[in-house]
C-alpha positions as CSV (number, residue, x, y, z in Angstrom):
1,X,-24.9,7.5,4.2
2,X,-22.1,6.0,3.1
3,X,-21.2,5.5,-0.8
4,X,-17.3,4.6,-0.6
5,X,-15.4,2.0,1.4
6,X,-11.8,3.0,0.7
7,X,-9.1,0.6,1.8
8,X,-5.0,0.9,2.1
9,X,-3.3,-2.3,0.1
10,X,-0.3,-3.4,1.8
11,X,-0.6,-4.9,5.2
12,X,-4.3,-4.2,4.8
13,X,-5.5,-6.5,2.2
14,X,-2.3,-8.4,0.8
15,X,0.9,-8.4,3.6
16,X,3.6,-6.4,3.6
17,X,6.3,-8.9,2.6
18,X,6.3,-8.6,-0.9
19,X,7.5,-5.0,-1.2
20,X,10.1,-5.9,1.4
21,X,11.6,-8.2,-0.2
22,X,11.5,-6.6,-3.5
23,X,13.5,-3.4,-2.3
24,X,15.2,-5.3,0.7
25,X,16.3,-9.0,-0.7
26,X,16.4,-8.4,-4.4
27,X,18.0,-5.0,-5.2
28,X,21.1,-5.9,-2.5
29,X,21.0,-9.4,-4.3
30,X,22.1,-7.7,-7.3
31,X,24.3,-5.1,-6.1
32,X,26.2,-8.0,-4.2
33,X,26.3,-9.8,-7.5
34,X,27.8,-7.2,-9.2
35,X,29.7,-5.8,-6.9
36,X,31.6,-9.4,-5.7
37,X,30.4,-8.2,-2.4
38,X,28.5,-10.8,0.7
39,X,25.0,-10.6,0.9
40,X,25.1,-8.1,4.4
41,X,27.5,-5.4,2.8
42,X,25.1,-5.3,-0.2
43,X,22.0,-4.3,2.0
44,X,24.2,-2.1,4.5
45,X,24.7,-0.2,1.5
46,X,21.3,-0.2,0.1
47,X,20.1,0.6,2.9
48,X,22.5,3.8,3.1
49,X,21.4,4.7,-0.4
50,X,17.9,4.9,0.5
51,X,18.5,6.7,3.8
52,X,20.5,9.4,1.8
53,X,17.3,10.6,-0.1
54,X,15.0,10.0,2.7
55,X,10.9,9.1,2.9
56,X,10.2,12.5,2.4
57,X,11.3,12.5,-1.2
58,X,9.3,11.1,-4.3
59,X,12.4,9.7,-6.1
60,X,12.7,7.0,-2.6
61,X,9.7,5.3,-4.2
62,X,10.4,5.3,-7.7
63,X,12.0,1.9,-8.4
64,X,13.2,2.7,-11.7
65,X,15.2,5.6,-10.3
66,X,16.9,3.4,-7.9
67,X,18.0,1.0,-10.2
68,X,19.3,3.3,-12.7
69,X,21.4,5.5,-10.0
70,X,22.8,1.7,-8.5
71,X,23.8,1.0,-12.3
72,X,21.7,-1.9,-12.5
73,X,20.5,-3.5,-15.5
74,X,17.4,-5.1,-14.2
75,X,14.3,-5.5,-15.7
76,X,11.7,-3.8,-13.1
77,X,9.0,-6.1,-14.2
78,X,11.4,-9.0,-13.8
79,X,12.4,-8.0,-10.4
80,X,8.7,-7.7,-9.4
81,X,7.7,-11.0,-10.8
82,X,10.7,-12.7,-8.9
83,X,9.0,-12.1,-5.8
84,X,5.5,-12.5,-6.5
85,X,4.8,-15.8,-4.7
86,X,5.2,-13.6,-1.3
87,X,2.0,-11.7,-2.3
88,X,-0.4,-13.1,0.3
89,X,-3.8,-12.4,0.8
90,X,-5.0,-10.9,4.2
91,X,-7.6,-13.5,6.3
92,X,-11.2,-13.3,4.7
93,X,-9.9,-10.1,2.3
94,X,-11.2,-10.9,-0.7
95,X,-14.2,-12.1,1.0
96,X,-15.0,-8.8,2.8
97,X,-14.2,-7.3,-0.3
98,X,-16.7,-8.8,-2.3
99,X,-19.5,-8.5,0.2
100,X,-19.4,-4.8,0.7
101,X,-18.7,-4.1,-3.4
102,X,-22.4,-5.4,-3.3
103,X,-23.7,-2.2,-1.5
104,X,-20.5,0.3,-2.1
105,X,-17.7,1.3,-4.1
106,X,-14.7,0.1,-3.0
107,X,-11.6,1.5,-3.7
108,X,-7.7,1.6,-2.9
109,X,-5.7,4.0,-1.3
110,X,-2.4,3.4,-1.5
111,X,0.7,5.3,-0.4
112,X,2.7,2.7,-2.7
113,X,3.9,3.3,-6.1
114,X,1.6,2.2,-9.0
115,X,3.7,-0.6,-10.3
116,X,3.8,-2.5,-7.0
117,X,-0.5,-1.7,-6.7
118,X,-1.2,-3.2,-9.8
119,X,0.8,-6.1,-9.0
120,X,0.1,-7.2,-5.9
121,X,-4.2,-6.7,-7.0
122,X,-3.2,-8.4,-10.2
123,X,-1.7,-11.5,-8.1
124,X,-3.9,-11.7,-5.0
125,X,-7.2,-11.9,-7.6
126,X,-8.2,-9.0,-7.1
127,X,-8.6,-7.7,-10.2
128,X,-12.1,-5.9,-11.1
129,X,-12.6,-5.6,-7.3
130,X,-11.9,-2.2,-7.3
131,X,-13.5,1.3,-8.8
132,X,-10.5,3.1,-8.6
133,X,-7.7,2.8,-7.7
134,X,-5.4,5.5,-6.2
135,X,-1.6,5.8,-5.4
136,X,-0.5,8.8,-3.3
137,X,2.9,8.5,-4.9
138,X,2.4,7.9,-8.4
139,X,-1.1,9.6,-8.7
140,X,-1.0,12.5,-6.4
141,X,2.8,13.2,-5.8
142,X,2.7,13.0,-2.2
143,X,4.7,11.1,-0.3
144,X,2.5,10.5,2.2
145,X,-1.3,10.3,2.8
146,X,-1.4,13.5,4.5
147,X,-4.8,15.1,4.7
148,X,-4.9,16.9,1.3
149,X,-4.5,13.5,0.0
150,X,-8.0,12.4,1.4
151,X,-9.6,15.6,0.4
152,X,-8.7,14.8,-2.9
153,X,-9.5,12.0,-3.3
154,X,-13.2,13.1,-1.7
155,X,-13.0,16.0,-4.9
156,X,-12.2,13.4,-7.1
157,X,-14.6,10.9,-6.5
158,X,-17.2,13.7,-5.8
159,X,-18.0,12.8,-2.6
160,X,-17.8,14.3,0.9
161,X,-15.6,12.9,3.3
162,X,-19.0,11.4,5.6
163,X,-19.7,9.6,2.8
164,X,-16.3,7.3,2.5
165,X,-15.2,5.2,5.3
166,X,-11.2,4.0,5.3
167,X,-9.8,0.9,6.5
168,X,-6.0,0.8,6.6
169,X,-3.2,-1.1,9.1
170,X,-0.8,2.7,9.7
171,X,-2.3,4.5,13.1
172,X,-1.4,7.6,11.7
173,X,-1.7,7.5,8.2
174,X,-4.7,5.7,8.2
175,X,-6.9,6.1,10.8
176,X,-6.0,9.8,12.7
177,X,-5.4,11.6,9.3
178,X,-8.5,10.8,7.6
179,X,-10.3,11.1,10.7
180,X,-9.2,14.7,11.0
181,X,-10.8,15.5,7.7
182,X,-13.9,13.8,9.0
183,X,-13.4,10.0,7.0
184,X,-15.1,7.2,9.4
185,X,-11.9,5.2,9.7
186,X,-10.8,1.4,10.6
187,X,-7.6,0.4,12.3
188,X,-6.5,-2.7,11.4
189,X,-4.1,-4.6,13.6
190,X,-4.2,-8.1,14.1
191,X,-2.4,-8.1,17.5
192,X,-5.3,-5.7,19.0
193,X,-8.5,-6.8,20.5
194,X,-11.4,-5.5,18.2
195,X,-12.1,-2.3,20.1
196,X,-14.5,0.6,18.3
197,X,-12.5,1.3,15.4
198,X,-10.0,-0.6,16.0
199,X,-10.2,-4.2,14.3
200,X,-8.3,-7.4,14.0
201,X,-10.5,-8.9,11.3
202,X,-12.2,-7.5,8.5
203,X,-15.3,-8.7,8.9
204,X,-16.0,-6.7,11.5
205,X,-16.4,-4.0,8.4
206,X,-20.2,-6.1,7.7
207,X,-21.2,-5.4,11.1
208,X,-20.4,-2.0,11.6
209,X,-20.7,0.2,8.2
């Protein structure tokens, strides 16, 4: 029976947007600002920066580190608020949300860093939704939510993994990897027909857990 309803954050519940445009739009702003450079060279070499250290390194989603090795003097809760007004909801999210905390915990499993989780569940009012909430990077060290990351999360909340279901909009990260470690999981793409475990709204969650 299931006690746990575990959901990823970004393009999940809220849209990916706002972290784009956080790393994407306003760090090259202000390395085009104070570098007298156009708009496009600033990103190109953003974008090189962050391709130097790679995905598979902590430090590539630790904000503060990047704006201290770009030299710039940018207040990181500043640059987060500046973009704010792109944190959007999900269709019927919060609803869903609400309706299953009646029966389970509900929880977030994110592989973003802390700062940008508490902000975006802060904005979207989603406060007090949650009973934990969990980020791979900033929480666990990991990079990715590779399958230690589920067990853990299973060890921490003193569960096993048939009793959490998670919901989440990566095919790989997940859906197959917490299926491996035998998590009931939820695809969630809006341009795919609803199809078993695949589903394009969540409320297809009320029917089927």
């Amino acid at each position: 029976m299931k006690k746990v309803i575990s959901f990823d954050l970004d393009g999940t519940l809220v849209s990916a947007d706002y972290g784009n445009r956080v790393w994407l739009e306003g760090i090259p702003m202000a390395i085009a600002e104070k570098r007298g450079i156009t708009i496009e060279e600033a990103y190109a070499f953003v974008r090189g920066e962050y391709d130097s250290v790679g995905d598979q390194h902590i430090l590539w989603y630790n904000i503060e580190y990047w704006l201290e090795r770009l030299g710039l003097a940018l207040d990181t809760f500043e640059l987060l608020a500046r973009y704010e007004h792109h944190i959007q909801l999900t269709p019927y999210a919060k609803e869903v949300i609400i309706e299953l905390g009646r029966k389970y915990d509900i929880i977030i499993a994110s592989n973003a860093a802390r700062i940008f989780v508490e902000k975006e569940i802060e904005y979207a009012g989603l406060a007090g939704c949650f009973t934990r909430v969990v980020s791979a990077t900033t929480d666990y060290g990991m990079v990715k939510k590779e399958e230690r990351f589920f067990t853990r999360i299973c060890a921490d909340l003193s569960v096993v993994p048939q009793e959490i279901a998670h919901v989440g909009d990566h095919l790989v990260f997940d859906f197959e990897i917490p299926r491996k470690v035998g998590i009931e999981s939820y695809y969630y793409n809006q341009a795919l027909p609803n199809n078993g475990n695949v589903i394009n709204d969540l409320r297809e969650l009320l029917g089927r857990l």
